[in-house]
N, C-alpha and C positions, 0 to 999 in steps of 0.2 A: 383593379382586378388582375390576376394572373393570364392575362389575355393576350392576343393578338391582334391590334385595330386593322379591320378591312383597308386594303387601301386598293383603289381602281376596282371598286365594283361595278360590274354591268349593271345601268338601269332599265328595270323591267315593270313598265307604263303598266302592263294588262294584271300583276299582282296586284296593286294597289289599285287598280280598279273597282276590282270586285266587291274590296272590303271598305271601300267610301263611297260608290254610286256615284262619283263624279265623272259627268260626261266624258268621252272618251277624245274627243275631238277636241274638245278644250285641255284636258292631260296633255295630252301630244303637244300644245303649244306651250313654249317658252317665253314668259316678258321678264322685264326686268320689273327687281319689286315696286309696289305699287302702295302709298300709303292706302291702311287701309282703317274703315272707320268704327271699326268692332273692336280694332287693338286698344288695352287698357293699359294707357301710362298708368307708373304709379304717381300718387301726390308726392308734392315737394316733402321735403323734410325727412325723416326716421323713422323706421318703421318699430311695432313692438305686438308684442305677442296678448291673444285672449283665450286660453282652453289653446285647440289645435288652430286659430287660426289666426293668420297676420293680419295686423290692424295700424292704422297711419293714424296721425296723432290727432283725430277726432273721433276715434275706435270703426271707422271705416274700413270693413275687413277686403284685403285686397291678393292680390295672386301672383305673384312672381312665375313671369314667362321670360328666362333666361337661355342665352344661346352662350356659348365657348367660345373665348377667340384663343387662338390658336396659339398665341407667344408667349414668351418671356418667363418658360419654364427651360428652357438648355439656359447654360450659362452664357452670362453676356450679353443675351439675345434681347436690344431697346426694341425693336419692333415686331406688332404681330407680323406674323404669317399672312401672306396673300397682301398686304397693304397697300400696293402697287400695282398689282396684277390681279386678278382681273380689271378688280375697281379702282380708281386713281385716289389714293391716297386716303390715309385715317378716315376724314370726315366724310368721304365718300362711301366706306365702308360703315361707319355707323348711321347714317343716314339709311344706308340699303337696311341696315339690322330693324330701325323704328318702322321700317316700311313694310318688313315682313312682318310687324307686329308681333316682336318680341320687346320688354321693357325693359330689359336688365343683359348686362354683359358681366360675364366671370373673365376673370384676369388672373392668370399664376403669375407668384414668384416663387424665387429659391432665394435661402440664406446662400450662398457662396456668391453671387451676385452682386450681394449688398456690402463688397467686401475686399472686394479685389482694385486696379488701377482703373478700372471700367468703370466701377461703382456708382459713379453720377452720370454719367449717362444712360444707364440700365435705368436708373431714378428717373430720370426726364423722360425717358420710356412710359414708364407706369403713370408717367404725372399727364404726360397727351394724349395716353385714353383717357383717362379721368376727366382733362378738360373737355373733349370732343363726345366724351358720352352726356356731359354737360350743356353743351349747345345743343347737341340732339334730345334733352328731353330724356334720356337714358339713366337708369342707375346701374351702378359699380358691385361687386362682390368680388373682394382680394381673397385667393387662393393659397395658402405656403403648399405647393407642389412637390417640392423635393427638396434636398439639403444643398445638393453637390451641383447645383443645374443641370444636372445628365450630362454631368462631364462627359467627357472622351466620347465612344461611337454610338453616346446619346440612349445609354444603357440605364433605368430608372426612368424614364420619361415619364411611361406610363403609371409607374408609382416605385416608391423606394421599398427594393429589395429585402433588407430587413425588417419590415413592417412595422415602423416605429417612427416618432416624429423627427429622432435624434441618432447622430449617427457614429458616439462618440462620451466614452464612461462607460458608467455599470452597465449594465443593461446590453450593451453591445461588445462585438468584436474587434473594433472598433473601424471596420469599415461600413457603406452605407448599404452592403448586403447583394451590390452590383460589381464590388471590384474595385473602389476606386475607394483612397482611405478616410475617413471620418474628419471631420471639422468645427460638426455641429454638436455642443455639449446643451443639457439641459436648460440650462441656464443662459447661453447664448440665444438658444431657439426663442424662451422667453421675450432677451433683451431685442433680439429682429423683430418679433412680434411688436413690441412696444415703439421701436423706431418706427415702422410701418405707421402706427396709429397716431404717433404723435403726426407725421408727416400730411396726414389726411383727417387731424382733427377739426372738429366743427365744419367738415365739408360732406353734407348731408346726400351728395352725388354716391359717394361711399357710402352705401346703406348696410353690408354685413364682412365680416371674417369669416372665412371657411377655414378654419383652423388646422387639420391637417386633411393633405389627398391622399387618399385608397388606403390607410393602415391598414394593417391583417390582422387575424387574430390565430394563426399559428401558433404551435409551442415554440414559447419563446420567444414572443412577439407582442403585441398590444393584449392588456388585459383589461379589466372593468370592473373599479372600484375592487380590489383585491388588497389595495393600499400598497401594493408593490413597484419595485424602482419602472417598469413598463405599465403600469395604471395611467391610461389614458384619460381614463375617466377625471383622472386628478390632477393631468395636465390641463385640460377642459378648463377645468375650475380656475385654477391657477391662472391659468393666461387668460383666458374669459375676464376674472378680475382684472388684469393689471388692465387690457385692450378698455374695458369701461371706466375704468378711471381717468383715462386719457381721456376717451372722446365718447362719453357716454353716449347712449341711444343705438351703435351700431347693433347688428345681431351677432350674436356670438353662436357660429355653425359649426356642429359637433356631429362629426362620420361615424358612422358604424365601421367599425374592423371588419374587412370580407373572411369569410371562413370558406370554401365550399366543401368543410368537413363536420361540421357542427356547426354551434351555436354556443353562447355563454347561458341558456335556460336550460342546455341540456336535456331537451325534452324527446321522446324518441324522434328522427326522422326528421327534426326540423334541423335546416342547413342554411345557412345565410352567404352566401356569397357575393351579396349586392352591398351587404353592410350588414353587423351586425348589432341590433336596437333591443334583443330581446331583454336585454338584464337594465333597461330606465325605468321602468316602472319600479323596480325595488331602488332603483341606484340614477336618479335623473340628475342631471346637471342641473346645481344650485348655485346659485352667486351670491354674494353676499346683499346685506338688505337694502346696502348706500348705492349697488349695480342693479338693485331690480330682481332680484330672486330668480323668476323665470322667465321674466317678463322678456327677458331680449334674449332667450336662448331655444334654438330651434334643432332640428336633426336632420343627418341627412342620408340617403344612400345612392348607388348609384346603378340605376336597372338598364339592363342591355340585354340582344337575343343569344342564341346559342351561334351563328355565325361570327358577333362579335367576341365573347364574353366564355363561350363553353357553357352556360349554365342550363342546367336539364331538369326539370321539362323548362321552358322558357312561355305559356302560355298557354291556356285553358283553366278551369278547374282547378290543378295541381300548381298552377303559379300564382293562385290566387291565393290558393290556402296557405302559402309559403308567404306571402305579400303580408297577409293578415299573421299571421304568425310574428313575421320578423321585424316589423316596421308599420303596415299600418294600423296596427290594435292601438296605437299614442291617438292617433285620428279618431278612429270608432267611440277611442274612450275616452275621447276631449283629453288627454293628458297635455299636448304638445304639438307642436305643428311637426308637417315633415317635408322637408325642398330634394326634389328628385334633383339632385348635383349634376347629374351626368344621364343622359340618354339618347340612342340615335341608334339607326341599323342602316346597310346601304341598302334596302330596300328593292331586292334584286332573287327573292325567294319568296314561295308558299309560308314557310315558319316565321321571315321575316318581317311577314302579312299580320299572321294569325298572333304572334306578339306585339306586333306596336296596336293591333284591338285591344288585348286583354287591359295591358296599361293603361291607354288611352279610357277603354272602357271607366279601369277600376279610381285613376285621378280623377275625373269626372264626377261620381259619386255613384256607379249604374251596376256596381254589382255589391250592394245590401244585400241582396237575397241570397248570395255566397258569405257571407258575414265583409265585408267592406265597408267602407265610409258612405254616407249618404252627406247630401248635401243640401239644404232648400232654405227659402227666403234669401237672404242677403249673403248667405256664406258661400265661401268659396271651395275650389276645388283645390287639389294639391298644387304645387308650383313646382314647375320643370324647368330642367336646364338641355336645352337639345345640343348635343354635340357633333361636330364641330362649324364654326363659320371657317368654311375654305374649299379648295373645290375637290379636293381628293378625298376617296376612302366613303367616311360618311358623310361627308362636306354637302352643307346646306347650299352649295353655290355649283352652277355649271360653269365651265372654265371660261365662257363667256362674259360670263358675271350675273345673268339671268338665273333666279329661283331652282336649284332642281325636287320637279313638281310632284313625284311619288313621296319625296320626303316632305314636304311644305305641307302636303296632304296629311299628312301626320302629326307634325307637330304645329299645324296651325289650330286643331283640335286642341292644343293643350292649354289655351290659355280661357277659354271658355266652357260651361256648364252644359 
């Protein structure tokens, strides 16, 4: 999104008090995590799709509770963030993530990365979380984050400027929309993609592609199914193919372009700035029949409050009708599953409260009666990705290496009904 991530937010214990009921005197303490016996590994193997929900290869519908590590979107960068500091070292740091009872870790790269004098060690980067989410019982979601690694003062970080997967031919100016000049052609972006999959074929730790971070959908930018040279929709397709030909079974994750000017349904008043999903129901991502049709293709967006994100209103009522509107109507109407990519707040406000409820509420399956997802018997709730594991900002960590506990209160809720 077009945002600013909080960084060194005050934590404010007595907000998230109010709106969990959890003792107060237990808030105030800090442990380090603790396995806990509610968190739902996923099963071994690949995961694939039934209606909106994910299912493991005996149609066991299951729930992705994913947290962010923090690296290996700047360029060059083999290691995550924090991997030394607080906690000593990779497997200390995925050890603490299965303890908070989260199941899955998202990982960015960038094509410029994969491509430079560095190149293989950026690769051995990516391959020891892979292994180490592996000993821990963990599964993988590889990210393409940007083109350029936020080159230079780390400008694209949060998403590339141009709102596009590519940053380099038609469709562009031919910089990545930050300043720094283009590299990645259509066809390049493809051929990364397909290096990435063959590199992590048949290694089931790797369970999806998140195919591109934060597109927009600005003029000018990411379109949907328009069949035009920026149809993202048809990048989807395209790379979705080639990624299952390799190494069949992963999921193939397809973002919503953020808007917060509109929408592609065009309906009055509806705005999507978390991602925009309204034009799949006329125009869903299809893979061909040898890939699975829909079976391994899922959608994503990525919800955040107004102190992270700017998005207005951010909770009540008016965010739900916007939730149902832009993204979760695929749920309601069994179309497709939906993996919230990204969410987190520093938890340091009233609004910051009253939105991680609404979410919380609506993944859960508890506002039906506002038109939302219901959820009962064996099925599951939405699956979240909480951002970030690290100790700054929104960072699920105190600089100690200890839980910080207004946010764990939060998305500890996300992985359960």
């Amino acid at each position: 999104m077009r945002r600013s991530r909080a960084r060194g937010a005050v934590i404010a214990f007595a907000v998230l008090l109010a709106a969990t009921g959890v003792d107060a005197s237990a808030q105030a303490r800090s442990a380090p995590a603790q396995p806990d016996a509610t968190a739902g590994l996923l099963p071994s193997g690949y995961l694939s799709t039934s209606g909106s929900q994910i299912v493991d290869s005996t149609g066991k519908r299951v729930r992705i509770a994913a947290v962010a590590l923090h690296g290996n979107s700047r360029l060059d960068q083999n290691t995550i963030v924090n991997q030394d500091s607080p906690l000593a070292g990779l497997n200390a740091n995925l050890r603490a993530i299965r303890n908070a009872g989260f199941n899955t870790v998202t990982l960015a790269w960038s094509d410029a990365s994969l491509h430079d004098g560095n190149a293989a060690n950026y690769l051995a980067g990516l391959d020891a979380v892979v292994a180490a989410a592996k000993q821990n019982l963990l599964k993988v979601i590889l990210n393409h984050h940007n083109d350029e690694g936020a080159a230079g003062n780390g400008n694209c970080l949060a998403q590339q400027g141009n709102g596009l997967w590519y940053d380099s031919g038609p469709g562009t100016n031919g910089t990545d929309g930050c300043g720094t000049p283009g590299t990645v052609t259509q066809a390049s972006f493809l051929a990364d993609w397909q290096q990435i999959a063959t590199r992590y074929k048949g290694n089931s730790t790797v369970i999806g592609f998140d195919l591109d971070n934060e597109p927009l959908a600005y003029p000018g930018e990411s379109t949907w199914g328009d069949g035009g040279v920026t149809d993202i929709h048809a990048m989807y397709t395209t790379v979705g193919n080639a990624v299952e030909s390799i190494d069949p079974g992963v999921l193939v994750i397809c973002e919503g372009p953020q808007n917060y000017g509109g929408s592609f349904a065009g309906a009055a008043g509806v705005k999507a700035p978390e991602g925009d999903l309204t034009a799949v129901a006329a125009h869903p991502v299809v893979l061909s029949g040898a890939n699975a049709g829909r079976a391994r293709v899922i959608y994503s967006v990525h919800e955040y409050p107004y102190s992270v994100a700017h998005i207005d209103p951010d909770s009540g009522p008016e965010a739900v009708q916007r939730y149902n509107a832009v993204w979760g109507y695929l749920v309601t109407q069994n179309i497709a599953p939906v993996w919230i990519g990204e969410a987190g707040a520093p938890m340091s406000s009233s609004d910051d409260t009253a939105w991680a409820n609404t979410l919380t509420s609506y993944v859960n399956g508890k506002e039906g009666a506002n038109g939302g997802p219901t959820f009962t018997g064996t099925s599951q709730g939405i699956g979240t990705t909480y951002y970030v594991w690290d100790t700054q900002g929104l960072g699920a960590l105190n600089s100690d290496g200890t839980l910080n506990q207004p946010r764990y209160a939060v998305y500890s809720q996300w992985r359960t009904n």
